[in-house]
C-alpha positions in Angstrom: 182.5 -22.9 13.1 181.4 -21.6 9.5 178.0 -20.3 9.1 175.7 -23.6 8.5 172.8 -21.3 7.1 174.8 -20.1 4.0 175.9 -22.3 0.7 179.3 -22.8 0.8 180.6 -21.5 -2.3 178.7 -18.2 -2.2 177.2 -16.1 0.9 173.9 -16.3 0.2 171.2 -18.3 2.6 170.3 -21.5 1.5 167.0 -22.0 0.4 164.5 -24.2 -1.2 164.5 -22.4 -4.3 168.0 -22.8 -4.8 168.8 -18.8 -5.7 172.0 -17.9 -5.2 171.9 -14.3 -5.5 171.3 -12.2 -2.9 168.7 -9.5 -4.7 166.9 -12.1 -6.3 166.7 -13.8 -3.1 166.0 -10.6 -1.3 162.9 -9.5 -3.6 161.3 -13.3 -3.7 161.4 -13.6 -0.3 160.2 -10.3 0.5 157.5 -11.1 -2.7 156.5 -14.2 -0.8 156.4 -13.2 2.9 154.3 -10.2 1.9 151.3 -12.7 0.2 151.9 -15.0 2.9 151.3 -12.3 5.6 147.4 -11.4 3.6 146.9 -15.1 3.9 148.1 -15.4 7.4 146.1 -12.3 8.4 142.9 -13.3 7.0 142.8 -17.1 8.6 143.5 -15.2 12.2 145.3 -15.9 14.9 145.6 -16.5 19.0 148.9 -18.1 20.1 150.8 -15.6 21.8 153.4 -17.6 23.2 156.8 -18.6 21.8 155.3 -21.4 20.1 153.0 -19.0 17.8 155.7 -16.9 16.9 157.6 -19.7 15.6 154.3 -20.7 13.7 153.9 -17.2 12.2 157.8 -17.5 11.3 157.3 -20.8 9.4 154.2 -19.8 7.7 155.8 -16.6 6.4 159.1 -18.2 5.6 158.5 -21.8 4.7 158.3 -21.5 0.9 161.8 -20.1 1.0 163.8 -21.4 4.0 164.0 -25.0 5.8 164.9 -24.2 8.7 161.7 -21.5 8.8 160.1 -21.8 12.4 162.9 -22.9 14.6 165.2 -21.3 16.3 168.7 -20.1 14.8 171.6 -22.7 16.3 174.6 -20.4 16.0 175.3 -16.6 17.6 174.3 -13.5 14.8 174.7 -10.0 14.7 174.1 -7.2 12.4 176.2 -3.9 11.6 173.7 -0.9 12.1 174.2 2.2 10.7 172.8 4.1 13.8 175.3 2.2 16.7 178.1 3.5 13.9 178.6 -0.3 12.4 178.0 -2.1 16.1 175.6 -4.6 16.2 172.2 -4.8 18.7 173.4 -7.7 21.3 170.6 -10.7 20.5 170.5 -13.6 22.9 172.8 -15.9 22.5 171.5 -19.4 21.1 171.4 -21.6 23.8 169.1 -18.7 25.6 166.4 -18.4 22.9 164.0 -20.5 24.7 164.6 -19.0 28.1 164.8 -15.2 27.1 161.3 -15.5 24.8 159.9 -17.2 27.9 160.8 -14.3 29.9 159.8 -12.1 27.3 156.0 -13.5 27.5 155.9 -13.8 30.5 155.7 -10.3 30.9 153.4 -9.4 28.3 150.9 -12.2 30.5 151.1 -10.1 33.3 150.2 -6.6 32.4 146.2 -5.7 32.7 146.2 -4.7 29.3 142.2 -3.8 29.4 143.2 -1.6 32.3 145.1 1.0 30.0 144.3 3.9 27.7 145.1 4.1 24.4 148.5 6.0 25.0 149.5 3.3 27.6 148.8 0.0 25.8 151.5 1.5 23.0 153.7 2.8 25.6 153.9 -0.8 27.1 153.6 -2.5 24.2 156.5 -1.4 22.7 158.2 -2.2 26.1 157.3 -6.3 26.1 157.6 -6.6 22.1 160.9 -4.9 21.2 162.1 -7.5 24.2 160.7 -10.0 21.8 162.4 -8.4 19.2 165.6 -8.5 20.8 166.1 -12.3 21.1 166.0 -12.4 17.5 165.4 -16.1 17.6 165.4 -17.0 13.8 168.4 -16.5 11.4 166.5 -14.1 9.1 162.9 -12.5 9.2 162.6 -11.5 12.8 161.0 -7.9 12.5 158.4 -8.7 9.9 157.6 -12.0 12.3 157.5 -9.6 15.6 155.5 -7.2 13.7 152.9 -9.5 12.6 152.4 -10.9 15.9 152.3 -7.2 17.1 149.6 -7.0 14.9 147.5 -9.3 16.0 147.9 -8.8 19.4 147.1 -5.0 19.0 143.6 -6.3 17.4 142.8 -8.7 19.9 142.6 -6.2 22.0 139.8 -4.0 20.2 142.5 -2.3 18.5 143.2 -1.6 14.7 146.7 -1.6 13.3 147.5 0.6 10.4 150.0 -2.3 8.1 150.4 -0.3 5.4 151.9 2.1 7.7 154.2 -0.2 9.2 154.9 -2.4 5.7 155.6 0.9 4.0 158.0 2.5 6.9 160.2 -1.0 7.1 163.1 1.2 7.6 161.9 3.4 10.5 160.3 0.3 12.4 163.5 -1.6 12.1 165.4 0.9 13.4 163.3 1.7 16.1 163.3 -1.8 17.7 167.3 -1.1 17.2 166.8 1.8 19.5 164.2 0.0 22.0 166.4 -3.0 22.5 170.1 -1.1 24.1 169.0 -2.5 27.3 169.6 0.7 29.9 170.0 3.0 27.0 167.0 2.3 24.9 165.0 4.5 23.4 161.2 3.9 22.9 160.1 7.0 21.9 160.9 6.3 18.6 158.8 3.3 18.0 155.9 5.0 20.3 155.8 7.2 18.1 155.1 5.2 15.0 152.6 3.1 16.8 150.6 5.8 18.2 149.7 6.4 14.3 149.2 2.6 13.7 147.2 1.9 16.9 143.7 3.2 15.9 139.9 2.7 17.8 138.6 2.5 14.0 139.2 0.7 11.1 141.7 1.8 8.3 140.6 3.0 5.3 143.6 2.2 2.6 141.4 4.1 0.1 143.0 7.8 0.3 140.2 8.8 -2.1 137.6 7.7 0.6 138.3 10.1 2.9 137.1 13.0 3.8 139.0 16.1 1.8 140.7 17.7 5.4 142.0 13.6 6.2 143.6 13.0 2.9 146.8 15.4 3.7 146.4 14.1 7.2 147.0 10.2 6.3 149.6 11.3 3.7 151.5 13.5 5.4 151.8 10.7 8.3 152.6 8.0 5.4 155.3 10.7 4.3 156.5 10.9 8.1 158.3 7.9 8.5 159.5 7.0 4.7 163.2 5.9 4.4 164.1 6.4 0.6 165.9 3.2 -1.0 165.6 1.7 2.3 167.6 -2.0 1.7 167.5 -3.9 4.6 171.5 -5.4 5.3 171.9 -8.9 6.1 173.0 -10.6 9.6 176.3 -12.3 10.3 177.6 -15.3 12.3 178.9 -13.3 15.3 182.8 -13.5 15.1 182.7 -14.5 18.6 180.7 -17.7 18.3 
């Protein structure tokens, strides 16, 4: 079975727009799913449930991608520089439903108002990179999971730092890589970037604003997790599938 997401004379996702290069497609889509995250952000949102995730999936990805908001019908994988070339092991297809059901369920049943601020990151990073994990669409998984993250985090009273995350892509992707090797994951890593995100205030995105002992504070935690000429690398049809 070919890969039914991609044209079939070149490797490149089909899309609405018809591109068929894989930069141009990269920088439009990212273009798009970044305006569409402001717009997404400022109408709010409640459903945490599989269902809003595909809803947050759809509006993000809609404008580019049919198929934006349901679930990916074949088995994907992705080479990752930090498992030397070995892919994270997403569900497979026909588990989607089932594993983000599990997945939900467990974020229903913690006593999140029961928990300091240390402990709400330290399980959230637990029950979302299990989201994460599943990897239920064919492309734009992260940026979905971390926009659902983000408003989960504030319906709890919480503010999360997105230009943090938006601008340390790289570091958050490969922490959920790390976070999702089942009994040898690694959470510390995203801990760590979330313990700067989480905040009990607002963010101020105006460096200038702040006070002159902040300013190499906020930079120097900006500088922290920075990939240079980070380019995200596409998934695959698993070879197995």
């Amino acid at each position: 079975m070919s890969d039914i997401y991609l044209y079939d004379d070149v490797p490149v996702l089909r899309n609405i727009l018809g591109i068929k290069d894989n930069k141009v497609l990269d920088l439009v889509e990212a273009e798009q799913s970044r305006a569409n995250m402001m717009l997404l952000y400022e109408q709010g949102f409640e459903d945490f449930s599989p269902r809003g995730l595909c809803s947050i999936h759809r509006f993000l990805f809609g404008d580019i991608y049919e198929w934006a908001g349901e679930y990916r019908i074949i088995n994907i994988e992705k080479r990752e520089r930090l498992l030397a070339g070995r892919s994270v092991w997403y569900s497979n297809d026909e588990d989607i439903e089932k594993d983000l059901c599990t997945a939900f369920d467990q974020i229903n049943e913690q006593q999140w108002s029961s928990l300091s601020r240390e402990e709400f990151v330290s399980m959230l990073v637990r029950c979302f990179s299990r989201i994460w994990q599943v990897h239920p669409f064919r492309e734009g998984n992260t940026r979905t999971v971390v926009m659902l993250m983000t408003f989960f985090v504030e319906s709890h009273g919480y503010y999360m730092d997105q230009e943090l995350m938006a601008a340390s892509a790289g570091y958050v992707r490969d922490s959920f890589v790390m976070a999702s090797l089942d009994q040898f994951s690694e959470y510390e890593h995203l801990e760590k970037i979330l313990l700067d995100a989480v905040c009990e205030e607002p963010v101020s995105y105006d460096i200038a604003s702040l006070t002159p002992e902040k300013q190499p504070q906020r930079q120097e935690v900006y500088q922290k997790y920075r990939y240079e000429n980070y380019t995200p690398e596409p998934h695959y049809k698993r070879e197995d599938d």
